[in-house]
mmCIF file as gemmi writes it, N, C-alpha and C atoms, coordinates in Angstrom:
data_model
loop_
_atom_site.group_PDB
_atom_site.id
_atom_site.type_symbol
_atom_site.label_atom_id
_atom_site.label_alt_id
_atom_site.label_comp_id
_atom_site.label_asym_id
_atom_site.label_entity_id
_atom_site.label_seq_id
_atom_site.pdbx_PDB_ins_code
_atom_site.Cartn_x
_atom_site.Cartn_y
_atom_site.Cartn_z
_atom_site.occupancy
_atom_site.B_iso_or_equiv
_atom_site.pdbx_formal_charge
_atom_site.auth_seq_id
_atom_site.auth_asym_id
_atom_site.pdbx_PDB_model_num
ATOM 1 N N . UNK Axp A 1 ? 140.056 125.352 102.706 1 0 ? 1 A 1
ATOM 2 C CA . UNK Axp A 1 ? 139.726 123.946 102.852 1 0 ? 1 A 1
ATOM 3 C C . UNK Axp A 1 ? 139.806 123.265 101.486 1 0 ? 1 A 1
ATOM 4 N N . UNK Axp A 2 ? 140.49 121.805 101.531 1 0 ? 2 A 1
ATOM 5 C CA . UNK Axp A 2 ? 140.213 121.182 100.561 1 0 ? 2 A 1
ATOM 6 C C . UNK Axp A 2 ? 139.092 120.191 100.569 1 0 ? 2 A 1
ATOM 7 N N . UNK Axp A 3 ? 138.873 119.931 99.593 1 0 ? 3 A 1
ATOM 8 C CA . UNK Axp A 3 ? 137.863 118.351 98.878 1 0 ? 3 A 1
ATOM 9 C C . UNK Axp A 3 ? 138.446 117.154 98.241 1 0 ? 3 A 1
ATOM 10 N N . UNK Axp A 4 ? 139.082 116.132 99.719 1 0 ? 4 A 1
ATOM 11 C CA . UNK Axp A 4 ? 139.656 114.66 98.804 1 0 ? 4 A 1
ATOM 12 C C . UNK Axp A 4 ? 139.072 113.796 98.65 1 0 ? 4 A 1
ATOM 13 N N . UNK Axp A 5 ? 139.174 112.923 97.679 1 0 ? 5 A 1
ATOM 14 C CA . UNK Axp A 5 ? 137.919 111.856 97.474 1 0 ? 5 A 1
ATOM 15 C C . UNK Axp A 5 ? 138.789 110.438 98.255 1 0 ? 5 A 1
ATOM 16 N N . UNK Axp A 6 ? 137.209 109.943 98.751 1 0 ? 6 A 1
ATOM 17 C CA . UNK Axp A 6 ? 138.343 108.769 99.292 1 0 ? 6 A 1
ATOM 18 C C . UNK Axp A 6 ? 137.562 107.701 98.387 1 0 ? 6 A 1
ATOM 19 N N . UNK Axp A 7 ? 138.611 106.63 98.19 1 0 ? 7 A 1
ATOM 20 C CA . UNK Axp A 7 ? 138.109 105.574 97.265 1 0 ? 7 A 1
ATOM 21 C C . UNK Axp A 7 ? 137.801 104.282 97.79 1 0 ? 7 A 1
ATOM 22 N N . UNK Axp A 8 ? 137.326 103.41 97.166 1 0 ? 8 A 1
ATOM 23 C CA . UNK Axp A 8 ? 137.057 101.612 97.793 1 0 ? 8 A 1
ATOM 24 C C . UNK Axp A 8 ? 138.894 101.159 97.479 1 0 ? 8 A 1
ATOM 25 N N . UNK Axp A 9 ? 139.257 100.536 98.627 1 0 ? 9 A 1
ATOM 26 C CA . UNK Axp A 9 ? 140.787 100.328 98.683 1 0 ? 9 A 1
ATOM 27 C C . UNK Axp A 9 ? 140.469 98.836 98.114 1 0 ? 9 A 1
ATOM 28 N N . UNK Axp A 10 ? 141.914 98.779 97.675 1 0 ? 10 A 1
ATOM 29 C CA . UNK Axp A 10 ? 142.305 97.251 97.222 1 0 ? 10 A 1
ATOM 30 C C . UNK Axp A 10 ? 142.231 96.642 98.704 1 0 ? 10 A 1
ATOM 31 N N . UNK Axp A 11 ? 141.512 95.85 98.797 1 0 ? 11 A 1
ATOM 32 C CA . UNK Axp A 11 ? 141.82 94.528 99.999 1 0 ? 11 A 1
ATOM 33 C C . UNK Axp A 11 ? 142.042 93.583 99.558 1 0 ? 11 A 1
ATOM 34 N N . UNK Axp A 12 ? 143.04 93.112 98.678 1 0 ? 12 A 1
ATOM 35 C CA . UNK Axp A 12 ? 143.5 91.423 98.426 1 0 ? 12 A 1
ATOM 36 C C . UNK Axp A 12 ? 143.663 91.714 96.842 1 0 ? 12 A 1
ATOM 37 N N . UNK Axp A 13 ? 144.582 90.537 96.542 1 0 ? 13 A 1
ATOM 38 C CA . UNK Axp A 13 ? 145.336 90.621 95.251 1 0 ? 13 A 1
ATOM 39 C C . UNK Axp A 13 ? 144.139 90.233 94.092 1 0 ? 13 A 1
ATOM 40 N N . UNK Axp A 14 ? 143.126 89.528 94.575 1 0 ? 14 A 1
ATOM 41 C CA . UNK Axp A 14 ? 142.032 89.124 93.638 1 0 ? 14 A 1
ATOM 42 C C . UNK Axp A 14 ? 141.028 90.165 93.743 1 0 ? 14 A 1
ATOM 43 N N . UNK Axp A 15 ? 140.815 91.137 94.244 1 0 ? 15 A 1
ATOM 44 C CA . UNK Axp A 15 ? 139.86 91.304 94.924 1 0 ? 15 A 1
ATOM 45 C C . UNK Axp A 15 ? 139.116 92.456 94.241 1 0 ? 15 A 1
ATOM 46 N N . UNK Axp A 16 ? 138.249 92.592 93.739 1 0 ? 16 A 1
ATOM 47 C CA . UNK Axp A 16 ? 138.289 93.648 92.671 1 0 ? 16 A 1
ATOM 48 C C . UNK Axp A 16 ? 136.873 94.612 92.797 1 0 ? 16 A 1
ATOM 49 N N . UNK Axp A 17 ? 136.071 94.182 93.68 1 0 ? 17 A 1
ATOM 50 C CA . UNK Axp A 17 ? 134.72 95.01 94.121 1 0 ? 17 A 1
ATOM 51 C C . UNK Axp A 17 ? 134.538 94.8 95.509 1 0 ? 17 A 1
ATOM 52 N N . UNK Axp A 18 ? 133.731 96.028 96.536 1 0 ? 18 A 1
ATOM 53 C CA . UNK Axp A 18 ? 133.254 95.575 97.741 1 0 ? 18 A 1
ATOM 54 C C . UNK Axp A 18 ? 132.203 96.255 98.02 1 0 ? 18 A 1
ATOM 55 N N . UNK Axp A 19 ? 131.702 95.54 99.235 1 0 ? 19 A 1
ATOM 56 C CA . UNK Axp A 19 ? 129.985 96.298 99.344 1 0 ? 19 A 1
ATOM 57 C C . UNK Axp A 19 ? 130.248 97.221 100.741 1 0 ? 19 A 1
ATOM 58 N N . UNK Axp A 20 ? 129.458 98.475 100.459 1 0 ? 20 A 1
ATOM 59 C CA . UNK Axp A 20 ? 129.629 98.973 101.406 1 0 ? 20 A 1
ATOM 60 C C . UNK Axp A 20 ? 128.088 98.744 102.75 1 0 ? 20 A 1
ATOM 61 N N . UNK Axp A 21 ? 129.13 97.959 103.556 1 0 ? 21 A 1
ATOM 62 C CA . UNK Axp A 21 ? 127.637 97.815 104.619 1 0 ? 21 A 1
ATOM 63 C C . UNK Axp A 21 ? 127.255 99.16 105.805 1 0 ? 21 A 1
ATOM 64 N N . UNK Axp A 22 ? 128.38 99.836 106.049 1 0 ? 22 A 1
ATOM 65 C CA . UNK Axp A 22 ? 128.034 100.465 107.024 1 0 ? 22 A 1
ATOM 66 C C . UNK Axp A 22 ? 128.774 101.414 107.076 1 0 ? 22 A 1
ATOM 67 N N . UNK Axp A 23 ? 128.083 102.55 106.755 1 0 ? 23 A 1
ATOM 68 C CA . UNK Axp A 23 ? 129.325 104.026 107.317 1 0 ? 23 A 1
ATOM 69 C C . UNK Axp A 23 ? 129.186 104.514 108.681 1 0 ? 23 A 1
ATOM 70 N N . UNK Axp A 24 ? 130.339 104.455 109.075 1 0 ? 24 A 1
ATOM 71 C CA . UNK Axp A 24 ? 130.33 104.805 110.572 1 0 ? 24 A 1
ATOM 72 C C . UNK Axp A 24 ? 130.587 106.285 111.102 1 0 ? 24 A 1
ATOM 73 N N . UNK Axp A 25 ? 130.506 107.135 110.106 1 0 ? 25 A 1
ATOM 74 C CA . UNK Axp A 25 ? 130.766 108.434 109.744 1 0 ? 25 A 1
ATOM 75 C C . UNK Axp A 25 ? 129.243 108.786 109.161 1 0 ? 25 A 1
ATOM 76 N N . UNK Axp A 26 ? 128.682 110.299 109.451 1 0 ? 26 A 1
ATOM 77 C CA . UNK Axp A 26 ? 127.707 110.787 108.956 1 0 ? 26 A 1
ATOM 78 C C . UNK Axp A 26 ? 127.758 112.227 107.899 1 0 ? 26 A 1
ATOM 79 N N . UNK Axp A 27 ? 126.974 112.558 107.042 1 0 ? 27 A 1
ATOM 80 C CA . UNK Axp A 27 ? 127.525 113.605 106.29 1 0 ? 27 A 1
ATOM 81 C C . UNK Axp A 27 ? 127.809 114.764 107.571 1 0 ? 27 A 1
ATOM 82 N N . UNK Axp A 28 ? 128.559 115.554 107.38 1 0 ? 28 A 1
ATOM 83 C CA . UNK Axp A 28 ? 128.528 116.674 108.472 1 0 ? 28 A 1
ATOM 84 C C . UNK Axp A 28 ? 129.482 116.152 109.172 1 0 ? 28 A 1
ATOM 85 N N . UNK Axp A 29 ? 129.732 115.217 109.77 1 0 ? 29 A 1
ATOM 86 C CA . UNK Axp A 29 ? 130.559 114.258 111.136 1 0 ? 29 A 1
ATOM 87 C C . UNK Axp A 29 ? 132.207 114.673 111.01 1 0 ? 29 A 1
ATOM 88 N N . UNK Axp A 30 ? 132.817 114.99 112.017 1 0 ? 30 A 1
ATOM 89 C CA . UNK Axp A 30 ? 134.378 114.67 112.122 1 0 ? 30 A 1
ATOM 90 C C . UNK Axp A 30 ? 134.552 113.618 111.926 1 0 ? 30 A 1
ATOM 91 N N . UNK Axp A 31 ? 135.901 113.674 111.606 1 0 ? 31 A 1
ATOM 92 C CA . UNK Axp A 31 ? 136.713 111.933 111.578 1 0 ? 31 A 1
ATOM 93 C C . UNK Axp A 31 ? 138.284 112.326 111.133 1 0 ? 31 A 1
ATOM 94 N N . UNK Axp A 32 ? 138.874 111.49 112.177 1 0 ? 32 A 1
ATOM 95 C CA . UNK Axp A 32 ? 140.267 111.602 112.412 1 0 ? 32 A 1
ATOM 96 C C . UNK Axp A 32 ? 141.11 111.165 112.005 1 0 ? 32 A 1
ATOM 97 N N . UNK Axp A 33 ? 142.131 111.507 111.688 1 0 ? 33 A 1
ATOM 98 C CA . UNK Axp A 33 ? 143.045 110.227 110.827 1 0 ? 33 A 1
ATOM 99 C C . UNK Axp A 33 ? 143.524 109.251 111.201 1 0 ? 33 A 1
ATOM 100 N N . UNK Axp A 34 ? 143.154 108.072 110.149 1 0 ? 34 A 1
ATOM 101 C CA . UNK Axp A 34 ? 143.371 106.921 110.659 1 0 ? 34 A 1
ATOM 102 C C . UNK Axp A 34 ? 142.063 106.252 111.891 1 0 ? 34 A 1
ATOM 103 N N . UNK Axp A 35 ? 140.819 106.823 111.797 1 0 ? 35 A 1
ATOM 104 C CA . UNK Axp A 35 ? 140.011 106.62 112.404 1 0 ? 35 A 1
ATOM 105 C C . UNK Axp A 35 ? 138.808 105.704 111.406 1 0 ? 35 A 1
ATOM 106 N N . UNK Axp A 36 ? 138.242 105.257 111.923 1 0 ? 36 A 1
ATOM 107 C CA . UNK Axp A 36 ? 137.171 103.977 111.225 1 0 ? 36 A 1
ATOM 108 C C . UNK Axp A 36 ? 135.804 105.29 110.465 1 0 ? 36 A 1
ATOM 109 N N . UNK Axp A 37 ? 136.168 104.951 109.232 1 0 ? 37 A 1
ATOM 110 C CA . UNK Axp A 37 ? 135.034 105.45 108.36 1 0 ? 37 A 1
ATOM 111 C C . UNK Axp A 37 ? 134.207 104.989 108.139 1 0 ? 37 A 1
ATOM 112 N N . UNK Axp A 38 ? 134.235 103.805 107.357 1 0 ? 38 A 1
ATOM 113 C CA . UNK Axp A 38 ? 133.247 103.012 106.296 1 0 ? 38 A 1
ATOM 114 C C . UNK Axp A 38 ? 133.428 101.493 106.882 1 0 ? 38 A 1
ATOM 115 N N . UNK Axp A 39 ? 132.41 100.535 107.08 1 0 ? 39 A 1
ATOM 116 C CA . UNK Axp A 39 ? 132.261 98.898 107.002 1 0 ? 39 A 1
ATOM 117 C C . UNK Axp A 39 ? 132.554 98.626 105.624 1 0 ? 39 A 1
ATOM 118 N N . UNK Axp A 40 ? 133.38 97.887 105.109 1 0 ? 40 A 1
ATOM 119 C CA . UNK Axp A 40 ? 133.53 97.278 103.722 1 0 ? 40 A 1
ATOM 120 C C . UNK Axp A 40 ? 133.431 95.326 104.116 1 0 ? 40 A 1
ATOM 121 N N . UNK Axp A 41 ? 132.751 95.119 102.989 1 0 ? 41 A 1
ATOM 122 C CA . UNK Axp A 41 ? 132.914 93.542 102.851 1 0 ? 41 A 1
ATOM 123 C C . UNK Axp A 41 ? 133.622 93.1 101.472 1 0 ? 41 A 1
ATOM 124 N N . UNK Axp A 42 ? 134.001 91.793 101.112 1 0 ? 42 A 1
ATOM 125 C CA . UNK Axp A 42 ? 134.136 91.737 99.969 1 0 ? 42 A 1
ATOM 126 C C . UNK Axp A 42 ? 133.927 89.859 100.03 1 0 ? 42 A 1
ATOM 127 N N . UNK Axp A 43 ? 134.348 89.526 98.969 1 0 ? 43 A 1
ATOM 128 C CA . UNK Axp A 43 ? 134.303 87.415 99.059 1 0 ? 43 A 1
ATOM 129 C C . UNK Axp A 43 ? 135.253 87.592 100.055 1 0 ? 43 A 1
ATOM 130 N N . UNK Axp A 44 ? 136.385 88.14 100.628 1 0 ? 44 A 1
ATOM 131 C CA . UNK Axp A 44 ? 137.553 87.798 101.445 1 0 ? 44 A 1
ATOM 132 C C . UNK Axp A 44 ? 137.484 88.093 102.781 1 0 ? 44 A 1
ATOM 133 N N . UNK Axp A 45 ? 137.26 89.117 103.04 1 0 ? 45 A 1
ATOM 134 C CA . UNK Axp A 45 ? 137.082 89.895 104.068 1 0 ? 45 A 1
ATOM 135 C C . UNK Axp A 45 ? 136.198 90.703 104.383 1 0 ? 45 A 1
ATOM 136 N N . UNK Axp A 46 ? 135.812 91.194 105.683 1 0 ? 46 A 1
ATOM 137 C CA . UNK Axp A 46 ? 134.987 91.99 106.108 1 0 ? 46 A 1
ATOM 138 C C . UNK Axp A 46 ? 136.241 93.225 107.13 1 0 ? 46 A 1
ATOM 139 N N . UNK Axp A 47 ? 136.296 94.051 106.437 1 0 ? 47 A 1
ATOM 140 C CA . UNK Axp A 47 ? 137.101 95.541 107.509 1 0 ? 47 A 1
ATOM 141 C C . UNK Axp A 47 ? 136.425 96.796 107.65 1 0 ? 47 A 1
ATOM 142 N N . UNK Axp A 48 ? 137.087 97.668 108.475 1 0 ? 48 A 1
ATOM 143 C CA . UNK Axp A 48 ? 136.581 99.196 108.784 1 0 ? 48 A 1
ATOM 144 C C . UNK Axp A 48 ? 137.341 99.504 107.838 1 0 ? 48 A 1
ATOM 145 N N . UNK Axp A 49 ? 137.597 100.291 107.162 1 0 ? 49 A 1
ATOM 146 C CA . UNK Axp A 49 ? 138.717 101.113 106.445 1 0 ? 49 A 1
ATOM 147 C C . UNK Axp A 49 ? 138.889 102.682 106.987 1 0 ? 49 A 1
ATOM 148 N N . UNK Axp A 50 ? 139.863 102.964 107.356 1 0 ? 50 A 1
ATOM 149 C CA . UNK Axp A 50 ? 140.258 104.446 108.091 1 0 ? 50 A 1
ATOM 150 C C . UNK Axp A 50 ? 140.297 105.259 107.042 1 0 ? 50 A 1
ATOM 151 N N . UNK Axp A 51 ? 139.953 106.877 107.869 1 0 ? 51 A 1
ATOM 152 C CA . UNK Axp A 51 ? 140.41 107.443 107.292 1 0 ? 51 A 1
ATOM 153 C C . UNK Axp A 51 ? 142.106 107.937 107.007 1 0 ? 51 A 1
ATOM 154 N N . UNK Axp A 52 ? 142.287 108.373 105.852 1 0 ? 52 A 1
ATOM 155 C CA . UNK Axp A 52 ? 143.611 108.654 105.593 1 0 ? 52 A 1
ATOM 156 C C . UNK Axp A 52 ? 143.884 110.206 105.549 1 0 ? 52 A 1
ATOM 157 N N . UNK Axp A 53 ? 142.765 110.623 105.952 1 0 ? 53 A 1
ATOM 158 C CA . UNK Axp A 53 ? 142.95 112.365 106.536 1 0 ? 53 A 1
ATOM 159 C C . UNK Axp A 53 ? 142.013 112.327 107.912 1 0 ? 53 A 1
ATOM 160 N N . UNK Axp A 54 ? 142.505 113.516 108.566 1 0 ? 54 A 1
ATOM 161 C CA . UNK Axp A 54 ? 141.287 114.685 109.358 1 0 ? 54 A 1
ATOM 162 C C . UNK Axp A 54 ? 140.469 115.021 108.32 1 0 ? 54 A 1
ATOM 163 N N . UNK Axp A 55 ? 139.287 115.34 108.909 1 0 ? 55 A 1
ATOM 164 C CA . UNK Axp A 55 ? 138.235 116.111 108.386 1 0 ? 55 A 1
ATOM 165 C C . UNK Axp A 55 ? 136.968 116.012 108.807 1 0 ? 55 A 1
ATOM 166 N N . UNK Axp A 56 ? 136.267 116.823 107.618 1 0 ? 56 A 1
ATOM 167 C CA . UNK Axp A 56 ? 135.039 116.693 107.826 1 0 ? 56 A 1
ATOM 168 C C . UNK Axp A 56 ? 133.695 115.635 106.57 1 0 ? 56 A 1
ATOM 169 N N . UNK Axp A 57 ? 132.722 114.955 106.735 1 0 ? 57 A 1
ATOM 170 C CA . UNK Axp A 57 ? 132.362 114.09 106.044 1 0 ? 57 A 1
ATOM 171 C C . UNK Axp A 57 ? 131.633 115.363 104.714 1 0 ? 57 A 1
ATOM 172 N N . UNK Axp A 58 ? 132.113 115.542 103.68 1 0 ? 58 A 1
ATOM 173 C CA . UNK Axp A 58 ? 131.649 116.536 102.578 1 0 ? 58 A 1
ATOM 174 C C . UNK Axp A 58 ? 130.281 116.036 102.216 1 0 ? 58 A 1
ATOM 175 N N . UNK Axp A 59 ? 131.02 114.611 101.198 1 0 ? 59 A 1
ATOM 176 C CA . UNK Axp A 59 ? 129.664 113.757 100.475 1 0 ? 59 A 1
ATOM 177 C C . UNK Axp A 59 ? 129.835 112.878 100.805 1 0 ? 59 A 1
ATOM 178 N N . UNK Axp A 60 ? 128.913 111.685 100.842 1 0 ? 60 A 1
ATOM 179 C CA . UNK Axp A 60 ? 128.61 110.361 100.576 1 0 ? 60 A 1
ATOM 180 C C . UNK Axp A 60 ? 128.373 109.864 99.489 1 0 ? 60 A 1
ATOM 181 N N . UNK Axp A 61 ? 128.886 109.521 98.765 1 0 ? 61 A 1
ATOM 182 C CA . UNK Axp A 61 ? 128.285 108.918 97.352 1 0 ? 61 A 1
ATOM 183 C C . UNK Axp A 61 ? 127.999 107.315 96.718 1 0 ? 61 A 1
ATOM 184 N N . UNK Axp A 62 ? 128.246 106.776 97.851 1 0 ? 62 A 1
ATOM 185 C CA . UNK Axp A 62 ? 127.773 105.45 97.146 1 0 ? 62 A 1
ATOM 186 C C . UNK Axp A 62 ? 127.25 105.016 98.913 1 0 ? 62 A 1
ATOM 187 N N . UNK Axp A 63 ? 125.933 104.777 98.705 1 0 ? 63 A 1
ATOM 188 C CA . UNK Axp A 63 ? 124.644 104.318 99.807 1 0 ? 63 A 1
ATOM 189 C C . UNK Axp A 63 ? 124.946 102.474 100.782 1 0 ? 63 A 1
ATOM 190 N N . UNK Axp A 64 ? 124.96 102.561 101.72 1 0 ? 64 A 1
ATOM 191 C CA . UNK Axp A 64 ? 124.889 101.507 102.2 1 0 ? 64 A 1
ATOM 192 C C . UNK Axp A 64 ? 123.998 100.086 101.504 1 0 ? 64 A 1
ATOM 193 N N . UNK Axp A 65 ? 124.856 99.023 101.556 1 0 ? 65 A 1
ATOM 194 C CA . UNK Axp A 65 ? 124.385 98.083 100.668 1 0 ? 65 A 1
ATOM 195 C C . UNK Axp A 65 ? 124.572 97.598 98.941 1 0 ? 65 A 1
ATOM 196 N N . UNK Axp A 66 ? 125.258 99.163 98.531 1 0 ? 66 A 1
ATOM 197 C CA . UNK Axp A 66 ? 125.901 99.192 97.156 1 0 ? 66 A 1
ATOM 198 C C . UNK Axp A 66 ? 127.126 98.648 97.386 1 0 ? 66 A 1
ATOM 199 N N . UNK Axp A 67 ? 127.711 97.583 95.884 1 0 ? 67 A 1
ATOM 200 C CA . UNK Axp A 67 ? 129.084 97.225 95.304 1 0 ? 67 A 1
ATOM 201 C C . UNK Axp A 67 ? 129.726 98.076 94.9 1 0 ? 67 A 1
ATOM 202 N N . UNK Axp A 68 ? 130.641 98.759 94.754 1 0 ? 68 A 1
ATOM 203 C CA . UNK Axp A 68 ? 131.037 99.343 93.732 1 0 ? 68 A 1
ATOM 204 C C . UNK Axp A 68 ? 132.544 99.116 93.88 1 0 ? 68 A 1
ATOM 205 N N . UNK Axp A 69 ? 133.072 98.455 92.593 1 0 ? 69 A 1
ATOM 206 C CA . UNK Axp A 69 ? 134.603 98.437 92.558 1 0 ? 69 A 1
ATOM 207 C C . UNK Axp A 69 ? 135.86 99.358 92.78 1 0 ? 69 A 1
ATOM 208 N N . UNK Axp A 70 ? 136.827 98.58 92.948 1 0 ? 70 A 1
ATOM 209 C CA . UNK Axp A 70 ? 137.765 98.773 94.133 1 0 ? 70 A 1
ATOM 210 C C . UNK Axp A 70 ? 138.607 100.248 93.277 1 0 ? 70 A 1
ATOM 211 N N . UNK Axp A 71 ? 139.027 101.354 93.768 1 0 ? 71 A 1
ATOM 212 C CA . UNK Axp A 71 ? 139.191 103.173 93.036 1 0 ? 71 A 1
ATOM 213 C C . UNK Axp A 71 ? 138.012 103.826 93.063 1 0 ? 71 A 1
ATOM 214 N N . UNK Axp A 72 ? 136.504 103.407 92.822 1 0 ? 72 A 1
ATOM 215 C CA . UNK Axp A 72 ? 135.422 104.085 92.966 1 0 ? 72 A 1
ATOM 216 C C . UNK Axp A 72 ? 135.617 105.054 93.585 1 0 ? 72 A 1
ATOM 217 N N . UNK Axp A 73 ? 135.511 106.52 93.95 1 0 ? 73 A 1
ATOM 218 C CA . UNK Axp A 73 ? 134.968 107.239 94.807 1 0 ? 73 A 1
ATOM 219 C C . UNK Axp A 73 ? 133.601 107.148 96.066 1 0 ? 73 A 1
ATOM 220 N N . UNK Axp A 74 ? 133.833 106.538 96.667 1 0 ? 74 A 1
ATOM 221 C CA . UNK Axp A 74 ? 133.009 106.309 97.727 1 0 ? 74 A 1
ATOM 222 C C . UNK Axp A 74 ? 131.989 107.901 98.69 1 0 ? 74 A 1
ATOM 223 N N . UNK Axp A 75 ? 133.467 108.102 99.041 1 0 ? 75 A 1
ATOM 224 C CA . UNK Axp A 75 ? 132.469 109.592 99.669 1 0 ? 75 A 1
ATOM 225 C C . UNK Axp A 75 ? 134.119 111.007 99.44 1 0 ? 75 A 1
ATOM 226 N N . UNK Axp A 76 ? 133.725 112.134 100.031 1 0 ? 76 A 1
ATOM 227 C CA . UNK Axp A 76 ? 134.852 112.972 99.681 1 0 ? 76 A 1
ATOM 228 C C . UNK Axp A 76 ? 134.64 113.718 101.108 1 0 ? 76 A 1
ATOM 229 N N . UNK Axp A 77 ? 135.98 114.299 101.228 1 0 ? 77 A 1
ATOM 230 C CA . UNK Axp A 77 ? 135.834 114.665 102.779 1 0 ? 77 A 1
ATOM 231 C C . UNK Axp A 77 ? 136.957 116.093 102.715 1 0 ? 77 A 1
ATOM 232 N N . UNK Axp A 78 ? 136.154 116.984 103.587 1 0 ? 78 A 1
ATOM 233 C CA . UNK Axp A 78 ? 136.61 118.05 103.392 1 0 ? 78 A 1
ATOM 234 C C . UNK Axp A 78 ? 137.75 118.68 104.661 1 0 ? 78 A 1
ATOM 235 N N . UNK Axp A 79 ? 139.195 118.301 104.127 1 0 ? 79 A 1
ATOM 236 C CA . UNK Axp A 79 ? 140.284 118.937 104.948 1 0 ? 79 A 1
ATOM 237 C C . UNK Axp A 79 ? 141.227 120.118 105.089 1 0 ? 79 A 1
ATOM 238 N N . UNK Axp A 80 ? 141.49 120.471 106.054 1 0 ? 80 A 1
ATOM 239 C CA . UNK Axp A 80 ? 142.452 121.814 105.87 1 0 ? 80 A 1
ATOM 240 C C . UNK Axp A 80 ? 143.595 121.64 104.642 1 0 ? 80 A 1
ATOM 241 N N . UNK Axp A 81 ? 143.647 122.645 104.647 1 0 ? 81 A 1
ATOM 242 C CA . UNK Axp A 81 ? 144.776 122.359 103.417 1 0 ? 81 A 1
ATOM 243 C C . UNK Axp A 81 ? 145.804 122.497 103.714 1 0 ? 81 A 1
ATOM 244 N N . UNK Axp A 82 ? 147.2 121.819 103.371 1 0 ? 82 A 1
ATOM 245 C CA . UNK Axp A 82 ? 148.555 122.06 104.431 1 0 ? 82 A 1
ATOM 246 C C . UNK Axp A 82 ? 149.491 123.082 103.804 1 0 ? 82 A 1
């Protein structure tokens, strides 16, 4: 098994921090690719952001209600390795 980190995505050309309101994923939890992980907000938008693997939820690292700018490591998720 691997450990990929997933990060706060660019949403918009200005857009340079977002808050995380809601993970829809729990530590421990499956999640599929391309399936709804995390609630993100930012000044622009409000989205789900998918995941970009299978797996499993490893860590969480930045808590519901925290900013943290856009590459941050958010949480890391643990997938087969190909």
């Amino acid at each position: 098994m691997a450990i990929i980190d997933v990060t706060m995505p660019n949403l918009g050309e200005s857009v340079e921090e977002g808050l995380v309101n809601n993970w829809l994923k729990t530590l421990g939890e499956t999640v599929g690719q391309y399936e709804p992980l995390v609630e993100v907000t930012t000044d622009k938008v409000n989205v789900e952001v998918p995941s970009d693997y299978a797996g499993t939820v490893h860590e969480i690292l930045v808590k519901e209600g925290e900013t943290v700018a856009v590459g941050t490591v958010i949480c890391r998720l643990e997938v087969a390795e190909e």
